[in-house]
ZALO-560871 format. One record per residue (C-alpha): x, y, z. Coordinates in Angstrom, 2 decimals. Example, Ala and Ser with C-alpha at 12.3 -4.5 7.8 and 13.67 -1.06 7.14 Angstrom:
<semis>
{xx = 12.30, yy = -4.50, zz = 7.80}
{xx = 13.67, yy = -1.06, zz = 7.14}
</semis>
This chain:
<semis>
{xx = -25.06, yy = 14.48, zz = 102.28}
{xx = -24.72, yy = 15.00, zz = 98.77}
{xx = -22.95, yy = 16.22, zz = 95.54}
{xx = -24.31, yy = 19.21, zz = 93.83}
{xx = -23.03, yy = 21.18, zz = 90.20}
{xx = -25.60, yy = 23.66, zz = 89.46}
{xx = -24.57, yy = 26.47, zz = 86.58}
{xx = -24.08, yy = 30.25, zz = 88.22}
{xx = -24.15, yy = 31.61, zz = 85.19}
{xx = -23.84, yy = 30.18, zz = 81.49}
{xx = -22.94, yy = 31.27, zz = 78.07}
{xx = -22.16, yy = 35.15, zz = 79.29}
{xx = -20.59, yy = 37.63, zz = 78.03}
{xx = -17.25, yy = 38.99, zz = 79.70}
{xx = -16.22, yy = 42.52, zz = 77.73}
{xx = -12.82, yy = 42.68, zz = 76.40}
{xx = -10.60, yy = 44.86, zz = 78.56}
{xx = -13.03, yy = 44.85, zz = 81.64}
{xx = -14.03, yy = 43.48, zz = 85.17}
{xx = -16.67, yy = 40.78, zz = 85.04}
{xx = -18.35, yy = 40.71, zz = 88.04}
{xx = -21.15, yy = 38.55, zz = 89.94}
{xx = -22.83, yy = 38.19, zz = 93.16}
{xx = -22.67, yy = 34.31, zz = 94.08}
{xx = -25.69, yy = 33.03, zz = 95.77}
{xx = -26.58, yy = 33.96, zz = 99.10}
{xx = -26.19, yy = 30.39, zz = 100.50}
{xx = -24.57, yy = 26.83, zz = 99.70}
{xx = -21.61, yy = 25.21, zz = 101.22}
{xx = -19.41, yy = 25.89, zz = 98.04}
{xx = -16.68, yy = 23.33, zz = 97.69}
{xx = -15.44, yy = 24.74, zz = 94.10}
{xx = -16.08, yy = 27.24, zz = 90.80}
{xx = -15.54, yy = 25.44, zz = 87.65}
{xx = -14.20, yy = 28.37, zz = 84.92}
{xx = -15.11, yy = 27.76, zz = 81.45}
{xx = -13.88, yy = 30.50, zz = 79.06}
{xx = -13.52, yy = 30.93, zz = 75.06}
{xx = -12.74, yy = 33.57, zz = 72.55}
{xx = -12.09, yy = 33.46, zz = 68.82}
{xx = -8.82, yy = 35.07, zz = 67.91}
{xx = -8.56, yy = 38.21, zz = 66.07}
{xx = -6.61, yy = 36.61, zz = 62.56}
{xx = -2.43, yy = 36.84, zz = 62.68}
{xx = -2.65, yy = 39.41, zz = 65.76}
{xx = 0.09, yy = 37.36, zz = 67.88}
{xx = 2.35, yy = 36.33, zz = 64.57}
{xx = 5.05, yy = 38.78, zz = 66.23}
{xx = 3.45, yy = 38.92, zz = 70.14}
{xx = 3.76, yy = 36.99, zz = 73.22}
{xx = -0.09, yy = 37.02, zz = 74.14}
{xx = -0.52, yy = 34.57, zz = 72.18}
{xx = -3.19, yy = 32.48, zz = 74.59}
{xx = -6.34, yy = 33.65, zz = 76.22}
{xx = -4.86, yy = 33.11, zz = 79.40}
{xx = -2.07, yy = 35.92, zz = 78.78}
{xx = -5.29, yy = 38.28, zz = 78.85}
{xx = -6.66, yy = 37.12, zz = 82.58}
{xx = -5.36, yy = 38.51, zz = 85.40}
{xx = -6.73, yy = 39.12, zz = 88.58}
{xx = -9.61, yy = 36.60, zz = 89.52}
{xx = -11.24, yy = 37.63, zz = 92.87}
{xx = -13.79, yy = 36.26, zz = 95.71}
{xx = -14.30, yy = 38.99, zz = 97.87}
{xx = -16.78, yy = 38.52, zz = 101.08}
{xx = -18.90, yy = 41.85, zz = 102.79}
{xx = -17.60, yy = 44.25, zz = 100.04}
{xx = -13.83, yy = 43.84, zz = 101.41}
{xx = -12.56, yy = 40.70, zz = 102.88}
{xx = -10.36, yy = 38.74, zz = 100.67}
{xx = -10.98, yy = 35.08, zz = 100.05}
{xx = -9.37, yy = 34.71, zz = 97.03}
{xx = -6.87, yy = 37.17, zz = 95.19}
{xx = -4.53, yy = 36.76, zz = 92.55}
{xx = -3.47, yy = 36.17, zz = 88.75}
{xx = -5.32, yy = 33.12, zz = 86.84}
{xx = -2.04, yy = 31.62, zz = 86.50}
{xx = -1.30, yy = 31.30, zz = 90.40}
{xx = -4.74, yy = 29.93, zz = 90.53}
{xx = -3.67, yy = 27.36, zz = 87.18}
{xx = -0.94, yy = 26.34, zz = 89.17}
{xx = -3.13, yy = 25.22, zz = 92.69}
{xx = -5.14, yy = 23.68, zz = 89.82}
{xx = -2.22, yy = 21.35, zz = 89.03}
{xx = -1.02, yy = 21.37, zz = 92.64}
{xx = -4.22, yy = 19.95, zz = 94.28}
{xx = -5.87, yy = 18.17, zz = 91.38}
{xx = -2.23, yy = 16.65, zz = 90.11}
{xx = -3.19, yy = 17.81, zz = 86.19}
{xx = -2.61, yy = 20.97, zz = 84.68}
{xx = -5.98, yy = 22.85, zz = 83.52}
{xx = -7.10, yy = 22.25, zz = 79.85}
{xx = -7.01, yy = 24.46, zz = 77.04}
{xx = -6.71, yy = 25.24, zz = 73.67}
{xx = -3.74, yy = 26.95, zz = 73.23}
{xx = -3.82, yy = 27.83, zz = 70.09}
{xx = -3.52, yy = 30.78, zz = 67.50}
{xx = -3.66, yy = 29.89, zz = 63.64}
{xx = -6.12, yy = 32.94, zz = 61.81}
{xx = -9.51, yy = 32.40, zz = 63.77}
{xx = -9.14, yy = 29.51, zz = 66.10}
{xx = -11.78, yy = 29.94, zz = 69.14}
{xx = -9.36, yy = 29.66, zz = 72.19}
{xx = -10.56, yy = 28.04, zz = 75.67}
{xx = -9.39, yy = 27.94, zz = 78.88}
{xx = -10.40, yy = 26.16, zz = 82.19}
{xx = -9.86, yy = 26.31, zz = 85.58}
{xx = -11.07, yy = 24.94, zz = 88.96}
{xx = -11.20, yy = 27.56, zz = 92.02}
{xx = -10.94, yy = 25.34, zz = 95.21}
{xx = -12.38, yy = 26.77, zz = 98.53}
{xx = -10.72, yy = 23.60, zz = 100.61}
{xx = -8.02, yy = 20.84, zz = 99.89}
{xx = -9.85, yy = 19.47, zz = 96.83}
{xx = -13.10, yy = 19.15, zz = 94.84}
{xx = -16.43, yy = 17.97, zz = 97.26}
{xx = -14.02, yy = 18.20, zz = 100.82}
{xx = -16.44, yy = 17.47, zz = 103.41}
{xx = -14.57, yy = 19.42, zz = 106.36}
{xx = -13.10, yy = 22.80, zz = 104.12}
{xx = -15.18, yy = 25.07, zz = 101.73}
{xx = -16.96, yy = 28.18, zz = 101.63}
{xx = -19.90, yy = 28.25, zz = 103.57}
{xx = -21.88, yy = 31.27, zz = 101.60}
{xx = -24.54, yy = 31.82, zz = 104.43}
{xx = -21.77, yy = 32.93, zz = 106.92}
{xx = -21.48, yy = 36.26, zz = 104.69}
{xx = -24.02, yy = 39.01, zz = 103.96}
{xx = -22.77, yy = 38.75, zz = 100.24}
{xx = -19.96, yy = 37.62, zz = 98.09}
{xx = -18.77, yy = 38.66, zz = 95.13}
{xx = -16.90, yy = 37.45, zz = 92.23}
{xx = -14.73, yy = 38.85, zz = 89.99}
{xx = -12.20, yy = 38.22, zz = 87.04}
{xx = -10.66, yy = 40.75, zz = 84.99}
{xx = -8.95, yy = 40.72, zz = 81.25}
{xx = -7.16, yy = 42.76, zz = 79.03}
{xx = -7.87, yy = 41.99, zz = 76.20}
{xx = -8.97, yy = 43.61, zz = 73.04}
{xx = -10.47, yy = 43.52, zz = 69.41}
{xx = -6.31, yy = 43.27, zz = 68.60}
{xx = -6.41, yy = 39.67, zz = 69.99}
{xx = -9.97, yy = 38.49, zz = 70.23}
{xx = -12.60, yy = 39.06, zz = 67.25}
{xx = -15.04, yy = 39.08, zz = 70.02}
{xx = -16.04, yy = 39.06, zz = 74.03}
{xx = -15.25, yy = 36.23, zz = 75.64}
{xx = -18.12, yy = 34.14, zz = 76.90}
{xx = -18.15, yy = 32.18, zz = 79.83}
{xx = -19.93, yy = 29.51, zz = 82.17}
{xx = -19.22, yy = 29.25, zz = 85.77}
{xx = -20.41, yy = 26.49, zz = 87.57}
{xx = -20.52, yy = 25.75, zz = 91.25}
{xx = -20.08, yy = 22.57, zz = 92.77}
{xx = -21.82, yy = 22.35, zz = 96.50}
{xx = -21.94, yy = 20.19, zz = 99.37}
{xx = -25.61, yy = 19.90, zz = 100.43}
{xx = -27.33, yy = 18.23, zz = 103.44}
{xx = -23.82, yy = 18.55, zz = 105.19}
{xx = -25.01, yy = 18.50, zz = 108.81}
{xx = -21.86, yy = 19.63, zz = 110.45}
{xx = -20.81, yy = 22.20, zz = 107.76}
{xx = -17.40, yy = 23.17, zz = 106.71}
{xx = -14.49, yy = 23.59, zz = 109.61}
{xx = -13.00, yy = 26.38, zz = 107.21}
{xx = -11.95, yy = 27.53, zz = 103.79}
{xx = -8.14, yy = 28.40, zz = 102.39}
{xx = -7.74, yy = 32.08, zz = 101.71}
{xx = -5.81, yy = 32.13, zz = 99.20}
{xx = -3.52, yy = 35.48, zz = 97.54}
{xx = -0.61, yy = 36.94, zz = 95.38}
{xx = 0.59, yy = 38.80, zz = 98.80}
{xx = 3.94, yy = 40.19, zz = 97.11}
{xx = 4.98, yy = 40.72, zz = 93.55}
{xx = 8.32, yy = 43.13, zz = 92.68}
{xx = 10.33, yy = 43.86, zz = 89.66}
{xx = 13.59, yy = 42.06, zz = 89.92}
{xx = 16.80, yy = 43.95, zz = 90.32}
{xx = 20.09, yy = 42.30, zz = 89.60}
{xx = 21.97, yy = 41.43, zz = 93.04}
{xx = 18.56, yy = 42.76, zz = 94.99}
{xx = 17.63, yy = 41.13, zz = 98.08}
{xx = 13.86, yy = 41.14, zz = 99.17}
{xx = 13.10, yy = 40.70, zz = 102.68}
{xx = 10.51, yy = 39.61, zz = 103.63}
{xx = 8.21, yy = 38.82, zz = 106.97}
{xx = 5.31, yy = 36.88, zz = 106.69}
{xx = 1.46, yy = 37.24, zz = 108.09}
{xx = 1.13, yy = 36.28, zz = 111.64}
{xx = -3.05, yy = 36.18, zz = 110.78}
{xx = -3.83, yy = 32.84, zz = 109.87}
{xx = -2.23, yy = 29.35, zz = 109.93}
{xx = -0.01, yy = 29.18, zz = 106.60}
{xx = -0.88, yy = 26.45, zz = 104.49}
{xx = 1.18, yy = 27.63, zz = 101.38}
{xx = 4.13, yy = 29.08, zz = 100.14}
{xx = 4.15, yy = 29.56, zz = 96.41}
{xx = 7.03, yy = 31.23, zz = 94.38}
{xx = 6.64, yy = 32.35, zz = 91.00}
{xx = 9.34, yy = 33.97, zz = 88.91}
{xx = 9.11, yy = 35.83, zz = 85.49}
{xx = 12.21, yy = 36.17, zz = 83.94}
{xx = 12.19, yy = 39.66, zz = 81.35}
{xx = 11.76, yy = 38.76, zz = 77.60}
{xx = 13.49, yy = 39.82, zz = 74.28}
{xx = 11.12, yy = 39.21, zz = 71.49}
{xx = 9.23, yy = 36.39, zz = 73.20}
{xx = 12.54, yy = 34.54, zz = 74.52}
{xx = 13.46, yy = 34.76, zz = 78.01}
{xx = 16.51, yy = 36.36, zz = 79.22}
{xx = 17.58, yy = 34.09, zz = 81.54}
{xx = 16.25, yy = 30.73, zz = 83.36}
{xx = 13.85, yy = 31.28, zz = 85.74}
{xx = 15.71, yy = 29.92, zz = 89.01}
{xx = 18.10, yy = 32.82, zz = 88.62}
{xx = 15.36, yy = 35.25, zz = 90.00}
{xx = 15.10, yy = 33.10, zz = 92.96}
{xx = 19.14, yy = 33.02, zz = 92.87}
{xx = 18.78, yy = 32.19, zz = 97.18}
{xx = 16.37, yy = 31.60, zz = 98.97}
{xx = 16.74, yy = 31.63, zz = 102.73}
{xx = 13.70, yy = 30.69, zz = 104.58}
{xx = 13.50, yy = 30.18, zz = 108.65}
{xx = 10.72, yy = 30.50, zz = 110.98}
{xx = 10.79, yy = 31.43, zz = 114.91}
{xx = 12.43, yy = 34.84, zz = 114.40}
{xx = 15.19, yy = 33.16, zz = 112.18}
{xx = 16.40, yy = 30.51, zz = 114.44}
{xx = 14.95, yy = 27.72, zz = 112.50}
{xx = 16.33, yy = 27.68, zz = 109.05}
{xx = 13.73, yy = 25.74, zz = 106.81}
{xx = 15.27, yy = 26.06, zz = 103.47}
{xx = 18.31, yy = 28.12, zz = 102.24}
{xx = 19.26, yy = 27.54, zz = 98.31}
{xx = 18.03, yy = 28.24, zz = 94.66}
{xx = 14.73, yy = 27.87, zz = 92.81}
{xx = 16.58, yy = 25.16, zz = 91.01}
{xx = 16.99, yy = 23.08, zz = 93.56}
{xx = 13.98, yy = 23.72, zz = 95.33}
{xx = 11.93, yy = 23.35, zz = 91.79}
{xx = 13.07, yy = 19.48, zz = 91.41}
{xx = 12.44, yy = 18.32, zz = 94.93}
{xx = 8.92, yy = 19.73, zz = 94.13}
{xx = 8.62, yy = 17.97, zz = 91.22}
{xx = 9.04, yy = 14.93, zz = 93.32}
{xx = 7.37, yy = 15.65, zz = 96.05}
{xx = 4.16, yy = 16.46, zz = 93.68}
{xx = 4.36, yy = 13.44, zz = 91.97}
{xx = 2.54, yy = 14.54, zz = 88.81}
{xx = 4.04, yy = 15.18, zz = 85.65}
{xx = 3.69, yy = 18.69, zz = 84.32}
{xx = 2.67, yy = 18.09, zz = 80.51}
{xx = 1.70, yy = 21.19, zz = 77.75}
{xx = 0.41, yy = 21.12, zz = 74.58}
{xx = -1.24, yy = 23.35, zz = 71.77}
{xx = -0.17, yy = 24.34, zz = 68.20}
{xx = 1.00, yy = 27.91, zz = 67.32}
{xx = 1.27, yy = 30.00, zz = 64.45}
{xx = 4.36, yy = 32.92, zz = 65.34}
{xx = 7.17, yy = 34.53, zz = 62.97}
{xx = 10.07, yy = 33.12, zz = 63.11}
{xx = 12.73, yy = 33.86, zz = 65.55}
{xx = 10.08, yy = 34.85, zz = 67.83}
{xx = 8.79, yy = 33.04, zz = 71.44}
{xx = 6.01, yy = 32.29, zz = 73.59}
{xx = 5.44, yy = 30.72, zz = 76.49}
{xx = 4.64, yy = 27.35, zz = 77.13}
{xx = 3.86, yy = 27.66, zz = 80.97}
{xx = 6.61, yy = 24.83, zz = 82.57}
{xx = 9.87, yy = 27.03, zz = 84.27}
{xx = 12.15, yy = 23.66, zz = 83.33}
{xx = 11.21, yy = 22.27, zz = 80.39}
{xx = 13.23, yy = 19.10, zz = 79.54}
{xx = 11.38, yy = 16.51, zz = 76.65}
{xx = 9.27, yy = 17.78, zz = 73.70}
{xx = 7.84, yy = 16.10, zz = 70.67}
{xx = 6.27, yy = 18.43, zz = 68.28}
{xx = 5.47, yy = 18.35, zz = 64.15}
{xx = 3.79, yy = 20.71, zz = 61.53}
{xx = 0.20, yy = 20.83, zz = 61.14}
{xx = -1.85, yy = 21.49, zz = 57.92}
{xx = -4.69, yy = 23.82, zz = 57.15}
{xx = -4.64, yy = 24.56, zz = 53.92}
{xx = -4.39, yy = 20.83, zz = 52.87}
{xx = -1.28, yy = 19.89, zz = 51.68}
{xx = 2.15, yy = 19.01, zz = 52.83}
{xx = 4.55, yy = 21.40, zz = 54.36}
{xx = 7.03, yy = 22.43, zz = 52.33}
{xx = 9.17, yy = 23.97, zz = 55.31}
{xx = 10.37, yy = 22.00, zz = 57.72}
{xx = 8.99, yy = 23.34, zz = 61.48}
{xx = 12.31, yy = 24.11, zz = 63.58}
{xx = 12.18, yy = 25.51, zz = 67.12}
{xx = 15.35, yy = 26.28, zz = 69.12}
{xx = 17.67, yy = 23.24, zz = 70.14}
{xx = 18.42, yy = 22.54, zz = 73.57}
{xx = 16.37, yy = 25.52, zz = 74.98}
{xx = 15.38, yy = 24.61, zz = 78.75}
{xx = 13.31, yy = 27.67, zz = 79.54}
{xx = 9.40, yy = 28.71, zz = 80.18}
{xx = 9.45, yy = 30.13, zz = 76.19}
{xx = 9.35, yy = 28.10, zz = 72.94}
{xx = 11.17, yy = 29.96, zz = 70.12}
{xx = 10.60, yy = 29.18, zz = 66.26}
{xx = 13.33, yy = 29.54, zz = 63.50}
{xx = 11.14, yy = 29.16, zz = 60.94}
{xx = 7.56, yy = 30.03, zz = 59.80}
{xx = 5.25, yy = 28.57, zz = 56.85}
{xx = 1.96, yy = 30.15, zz = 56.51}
{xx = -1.20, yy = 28.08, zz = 57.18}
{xx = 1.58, yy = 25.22, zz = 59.15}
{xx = 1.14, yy = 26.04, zz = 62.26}
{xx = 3.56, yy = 24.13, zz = 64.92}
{xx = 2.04, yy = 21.30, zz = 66.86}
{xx = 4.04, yy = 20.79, zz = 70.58}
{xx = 3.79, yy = 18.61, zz = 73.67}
{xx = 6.22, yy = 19.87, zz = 76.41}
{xx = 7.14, yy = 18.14, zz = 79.46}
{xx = 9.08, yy = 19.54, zz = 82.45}
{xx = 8.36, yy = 20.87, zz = 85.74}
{xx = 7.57, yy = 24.07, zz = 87.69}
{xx = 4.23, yy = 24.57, zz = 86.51}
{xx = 3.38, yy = 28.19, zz = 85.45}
{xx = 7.23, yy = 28.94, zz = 86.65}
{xx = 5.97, yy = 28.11, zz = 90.17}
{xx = 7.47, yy = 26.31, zz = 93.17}
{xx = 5.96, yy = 25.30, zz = 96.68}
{xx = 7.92, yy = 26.39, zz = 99.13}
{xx = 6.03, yy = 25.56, zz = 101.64}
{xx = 2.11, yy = 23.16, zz = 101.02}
{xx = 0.37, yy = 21.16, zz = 103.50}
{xx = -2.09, yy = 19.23, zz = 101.20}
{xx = -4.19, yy = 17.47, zz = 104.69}
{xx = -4.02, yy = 20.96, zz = 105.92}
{xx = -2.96, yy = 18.47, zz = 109.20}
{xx = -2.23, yy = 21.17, zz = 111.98}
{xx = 0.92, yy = 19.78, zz = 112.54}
{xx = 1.94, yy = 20.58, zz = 108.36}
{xx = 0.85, yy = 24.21, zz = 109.17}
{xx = 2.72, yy = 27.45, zz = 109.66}
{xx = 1.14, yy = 28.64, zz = 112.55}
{xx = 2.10, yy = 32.11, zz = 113.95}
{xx = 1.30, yy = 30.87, zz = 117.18}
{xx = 3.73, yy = 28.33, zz = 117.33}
{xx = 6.88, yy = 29.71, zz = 114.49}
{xx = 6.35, yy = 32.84, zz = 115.64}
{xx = 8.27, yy = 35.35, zz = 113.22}
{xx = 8.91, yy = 33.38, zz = 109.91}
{xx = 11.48, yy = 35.29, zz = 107.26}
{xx = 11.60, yy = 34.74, zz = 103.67}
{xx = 14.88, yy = 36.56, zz = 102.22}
{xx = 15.04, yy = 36.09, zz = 98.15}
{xx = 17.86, yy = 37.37, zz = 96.33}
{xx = 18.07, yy = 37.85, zz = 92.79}
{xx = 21.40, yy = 36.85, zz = 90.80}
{xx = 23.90, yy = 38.99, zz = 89.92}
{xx = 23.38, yy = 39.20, zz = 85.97}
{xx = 21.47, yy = 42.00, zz = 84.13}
{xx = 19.68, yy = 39.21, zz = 82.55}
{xx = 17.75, yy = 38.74, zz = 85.97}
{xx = 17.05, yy = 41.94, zz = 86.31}
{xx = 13.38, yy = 43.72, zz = 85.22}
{xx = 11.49, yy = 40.38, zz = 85.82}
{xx = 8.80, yy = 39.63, zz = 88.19}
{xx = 8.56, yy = 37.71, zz = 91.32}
{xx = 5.95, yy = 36.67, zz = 92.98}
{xx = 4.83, yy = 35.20, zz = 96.34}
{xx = 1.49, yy = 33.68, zz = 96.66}
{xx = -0.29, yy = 32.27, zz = 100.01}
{xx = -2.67, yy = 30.08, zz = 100.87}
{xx = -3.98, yy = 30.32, zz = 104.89}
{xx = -6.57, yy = 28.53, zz = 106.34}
{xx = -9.51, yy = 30.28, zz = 107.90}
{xx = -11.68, yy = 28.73, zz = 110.69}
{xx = -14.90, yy = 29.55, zz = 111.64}
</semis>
């Protein structure tokens, strides 16, 4: 057995505002995708906008086997945070926006528990086709051109007993929030549950978040076996730091950004709580303003009080919850006795109320699974 990256497709051109889409080879035992992406920006477009990365312009990325069955489906940034969760580093980028500046982004797709598994992947030859697909939204307002793209596939070959499975993995709900709004929710009996992944969105006033993220997630009340098993019953907060612990890998950010002052963007960590940060030149010379963001601001956004042109702000952020995401529930073995099986929980409930504050309402929530399939 042996290690193979072989290039899919490299260099090509994904059209602003579309679908890419590509047939992936007919067989392979794929472990991963590798995602390399880059587009120069359209000069000042996000001075007063919140899309200020290319990532804020991909949203659904999609494997899809026999024309319908979903193997993979939902945002980029659920997929940025299993990135972090399984490889314990957050994707690279250039997060960045001054005039021109080519923007990348990339991101590993995992078909098993992590890059070359020998028992879980994607065994293409089980499938009379598979596609993939990734679309963006962006346009000649952000990006002075396409985006191009490599994607690179990373096989196991001579692999005599083949993979035992491959994690299916989805955005299976996502709802505006409501203040004082309870969701209830029942989960999929079809499929061992190897993942429960929470993601909350709090609303925005010029860039800034309304409120902290946990307050979409005010309680959380989780049980399995019909709800006579309580599993968890608290707040994001609380549920975010064991995480954090529980991971342990340190959730780090970085880029430089060019924005009007008393604006925001976000910096992708839902608790941010040490930064370092200092002006940058590129016209040569000195700043004559001094670069100020927001004191004591704990939240997913970074907010400037001041703006000199041609200075843009140079940040490091450190936190945790990851692309405002939490793991409820993540067997990282995928050990049969770490899953949720239907067989054995039988009816699992997952009850999520928002707070009672207008500043929680008109955000988005989002649950996102990972189940294993067996062959």
């Amino acid at each position: 057995m042996y290690k193979q990256l072989d290039y899919i497709r490299e260099g090509v051109t994904m059209t602003r505002g579309q679908t890419y889409r590509i047939d992936l080879p007919e067989s392979g035992l794929l472990s991963a995708l590798f995602l390399k992406l880059s587009a120069p920006c359209t000069n000042g477009a996000t001075l007063a906008d919140e899309l200020w990365r290319l990532q804020d312009h991909l949203t659904t990325l999609e494997v899809i086997g026999n024309g319908a069955t979903v193997i993979k489906s939902a945002d980029w940034k659920n997929f940025a945070y299993l990135h972090f969760l399984r490889n314990k580093v957050t994707p690279l980028g250039a997060w960045r926006n001054y005039a021109t500046n080519t923007q990348f982004e990339y991101l590993m797709v995992l078909f098993g528990r992590y890059l070359f598994d020998p028992d879980y992947g994607l065994d293409l030859s089980r499938w009379d086709s598979v596609e993939f697909k990734l679309t963006n939204t962006s346009s000649s307002t952000y990006h002075g051109s396409d985006i191009t793209a490599s994607i690179m596939a990373a096989y196991q070959r001579d692999h005599a007993g083949g993979f035992r499975g491959y994690l299916r993995t989805e955005k299976w709900r996502e709802w505006t929030t409501v203040a004082n709004e309870t969701q209830y929710l029942v989960l999929p009996t079809e499929y061992p549950i190897a993942g429960i992944y929470l993601r909350a969105l709090p609303d925005t006033t010029s860039g800034a978040t309304d409120t902290s993220f946990e307050n979409l997630m005010y309680d959380i009340d989780f049980s399995i076996e019909g709800g006579t098993k309580q599993v968890y019953k608290g707040g994001l907060d609380d549920l975010a730091l064991i995480d954090y612990y529980m991971q342990g890998a340190q959730v780090l950010t970085g880029g430089h950004i060019d924005i009007n002052a008393d604006r925001a963007v976000d910096i992708g960590i839902g608790r941010v709580l040490g930064w370092a940060g200092t002006s940058g030149s590129k016209d040569g010379s000195g700043s004559s303003t001094v670069p100020t963001i927001e004191a004591d601001s704990t939240s997913n956004t970074l907010k400037m009080e001041t703006r000199e042109a041609d200075s843009p702000f140079h940040f490091l952020f450190q936190g945790y919850a990851f692309q405002n995401t939490v793991a409820l529930w993540h067997s990282p073995m995928l050990d049969p006795a770490e899953l949720l099986s239907p067989t054995k929980e039988s009816e699992a409930k997952l009850n999520i109320l928002t707070r009672n504050a207008s500043s929680a309402a008109d955000g988005t929530n989002q649950v996102i699974l990972d189940r294993v399939v067996t062959r």
